[in-house]
N, C-alpha and C positions, 0 to 999 in steps of 0.2 A: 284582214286578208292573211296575215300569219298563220292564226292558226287552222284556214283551211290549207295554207300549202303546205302544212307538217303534217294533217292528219293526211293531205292527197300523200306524202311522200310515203306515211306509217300506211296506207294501204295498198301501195305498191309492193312495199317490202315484205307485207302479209301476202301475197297474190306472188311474189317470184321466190318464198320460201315454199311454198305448198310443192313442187316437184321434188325438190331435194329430200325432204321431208317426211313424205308419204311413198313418194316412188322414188330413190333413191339410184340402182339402179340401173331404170330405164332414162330417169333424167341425163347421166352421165353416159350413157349411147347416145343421144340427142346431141346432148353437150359436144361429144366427140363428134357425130357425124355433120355437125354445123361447123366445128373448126375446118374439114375437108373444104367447106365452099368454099368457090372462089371470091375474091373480096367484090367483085362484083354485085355478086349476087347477096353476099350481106348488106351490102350498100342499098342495095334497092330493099331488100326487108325491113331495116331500119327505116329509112324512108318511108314505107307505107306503117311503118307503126308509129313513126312520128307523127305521119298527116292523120292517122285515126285517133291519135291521143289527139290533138289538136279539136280535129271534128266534134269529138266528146265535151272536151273542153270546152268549147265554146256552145257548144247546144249546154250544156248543163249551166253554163255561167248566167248568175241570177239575174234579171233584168231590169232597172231602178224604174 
């Protein structure tokens, strides 16, 4: 189980590099116009990006 949570983490970090990276930017308008939100409202984004990562997660998690 190790080294699929290092290769999950090595493809997160390939997939949150690709904005910086290639659109540079436009990433950093994004970046700044998300600091504006209220903490409310990042609270609930992260939230549904937690429960989608989860969702995934366990639909992909292999079945014995």
């Amino acid at each position: 189980m190790g080294k699929e949570l290092i290769l999950a983490l090595g493809l997160v970090l390939v997939v949150e590099g690709l904005g910086p990276m290639l659109i540079p930017s436009k990433w950093r308008d994004m970046v700044s116009e998300m600091s504006q939100l209220p903490d409310a409202t990042l609270r609930r984004i992260g939230g549904c990006l937690v429960v989608a990562g989860a969702v995934i997660a366990y639909m992909m998690w292999p079945s014995k």
